[in-house]
VMD Tcl script that draws the C-alpha trace (Angstrom):
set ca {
  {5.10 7.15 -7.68}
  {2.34 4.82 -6.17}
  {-0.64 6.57 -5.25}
  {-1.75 3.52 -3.43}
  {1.12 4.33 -1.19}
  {-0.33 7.84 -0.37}
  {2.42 9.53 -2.46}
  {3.17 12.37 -4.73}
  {5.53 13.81 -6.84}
  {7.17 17.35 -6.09}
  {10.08 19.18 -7.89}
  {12.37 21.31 -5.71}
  {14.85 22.78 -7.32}
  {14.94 20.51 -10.41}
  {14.88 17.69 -8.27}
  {12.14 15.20 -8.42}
  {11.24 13.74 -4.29}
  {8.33 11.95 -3.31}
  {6.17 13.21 -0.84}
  {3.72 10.68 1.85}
  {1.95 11.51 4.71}
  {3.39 8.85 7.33}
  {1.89 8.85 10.97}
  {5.07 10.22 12.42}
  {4.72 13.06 9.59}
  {1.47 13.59 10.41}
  {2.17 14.28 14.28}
  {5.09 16.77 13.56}
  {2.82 18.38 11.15}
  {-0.41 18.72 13.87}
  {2.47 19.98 16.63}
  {3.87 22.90 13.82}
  {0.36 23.67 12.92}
  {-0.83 23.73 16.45}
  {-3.78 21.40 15.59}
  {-5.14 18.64 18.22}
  {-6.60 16.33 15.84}
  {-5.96 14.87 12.09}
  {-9.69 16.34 11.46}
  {-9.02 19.69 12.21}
  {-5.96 19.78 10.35}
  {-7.30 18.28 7.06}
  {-10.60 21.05 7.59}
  {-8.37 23.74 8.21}
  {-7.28 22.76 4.33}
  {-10.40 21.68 3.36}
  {-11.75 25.45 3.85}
  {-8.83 27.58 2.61}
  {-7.90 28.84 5.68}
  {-4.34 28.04 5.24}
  {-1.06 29.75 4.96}
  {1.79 30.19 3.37}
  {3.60 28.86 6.19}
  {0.92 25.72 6.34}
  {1.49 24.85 2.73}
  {5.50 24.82 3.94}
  {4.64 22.69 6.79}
  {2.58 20.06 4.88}
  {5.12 19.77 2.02}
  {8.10 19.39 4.70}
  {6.05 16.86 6.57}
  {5.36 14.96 2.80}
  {8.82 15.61 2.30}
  {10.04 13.58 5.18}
  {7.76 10.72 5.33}
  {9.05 10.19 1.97}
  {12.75 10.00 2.91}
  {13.81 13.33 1.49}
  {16.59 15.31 3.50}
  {15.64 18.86 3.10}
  {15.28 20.98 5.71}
  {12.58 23.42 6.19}
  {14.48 26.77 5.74}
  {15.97 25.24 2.18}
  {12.14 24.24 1.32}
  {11.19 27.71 2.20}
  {13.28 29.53 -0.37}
  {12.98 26.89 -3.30}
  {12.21 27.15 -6.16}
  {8.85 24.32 -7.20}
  {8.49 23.34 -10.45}
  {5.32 25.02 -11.25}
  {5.22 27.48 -8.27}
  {2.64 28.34 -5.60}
  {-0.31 27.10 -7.34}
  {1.35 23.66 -8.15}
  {2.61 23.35 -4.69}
  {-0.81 23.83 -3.15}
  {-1.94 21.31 -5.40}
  {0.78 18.83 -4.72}
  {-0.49 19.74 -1.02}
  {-3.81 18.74 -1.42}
  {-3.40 15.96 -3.63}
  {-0.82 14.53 -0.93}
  {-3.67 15.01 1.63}
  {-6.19 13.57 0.06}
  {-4.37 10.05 -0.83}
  {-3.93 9.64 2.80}
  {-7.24 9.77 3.59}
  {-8.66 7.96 0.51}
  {-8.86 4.71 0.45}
  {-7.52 2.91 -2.71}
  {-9.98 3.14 -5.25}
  {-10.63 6.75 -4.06}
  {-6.69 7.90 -4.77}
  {-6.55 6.72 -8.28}
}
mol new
graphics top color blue
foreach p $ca { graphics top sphere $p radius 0.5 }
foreach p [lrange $ca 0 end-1] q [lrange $ca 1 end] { graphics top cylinder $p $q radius 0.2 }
display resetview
C-alpha cells in the first residue's frame, strides 16, 4: 500500500484490494453522487451528510481506480472486514490522501 499513491487498503470478503481515487474515479463518483464539483463532494463528507449509498459509491469508485473488478451490487452485499464503521473510515482515509499532499498523507 503506498499512501503517497493516494491508496488504501480494504477487505471484501476476505480479500485484501487497494482502493485510489483516480480522476476518471473521481468523475464517475461526482456523476453517481450528483455533485458538480470535487469540493462539494469532499464537503458533503466532510459534514456527515452522507449515505449509505455514498459510502458504496466512494468505495466502488476507490475500488476501481485501484484495478479491482467488483461490481457495485457484489460491493453492496459484502461482507468488510471490520464493518460499517471501518468502511467509513477506509472512505475517509481514501479521501483524504487524494487531497493531501505527501507529507500530509503519511
Amino acid at each position: 500500500m503506498n499512501p503517497y499513491r493516494g491508496e488504501v487498503a480494504l477487505t471484501v470478503d476476505g480479500q485484501q484490494y487497494t482502493m485510489r481515487l483516480t480522476l476518471g474515479a473521481l468523475a464517475a463518483l461526482e456523476a453517481t453522487m450528483a455533485e458538480d464539483s470535487l469540493l462539494a463532494l469532499v464537503e458533503r463528507f466532510e459534514k456527515g451528510a452522507f449515505s449509505a449509498a455514498d459510502l458504496i459509491a466512494l468505495l466502488y469508485a476507490g475500488l476501481q481506480g485501484g484495478g479491482a473488478e467488483i461490481d457495485r451490487e457484489a460491493l453492496a452485499g459484502a461482507q468488510i472486514e471490520g464493518g460499517p464503521l471501518a468502511a467509513a473510515r477506509a472512505g475517509a482515509l481514501l479521501l483524504k490522501r487524494a487531497f493531501s499532499t505527501p507529507d500530509e498523507t503519511v
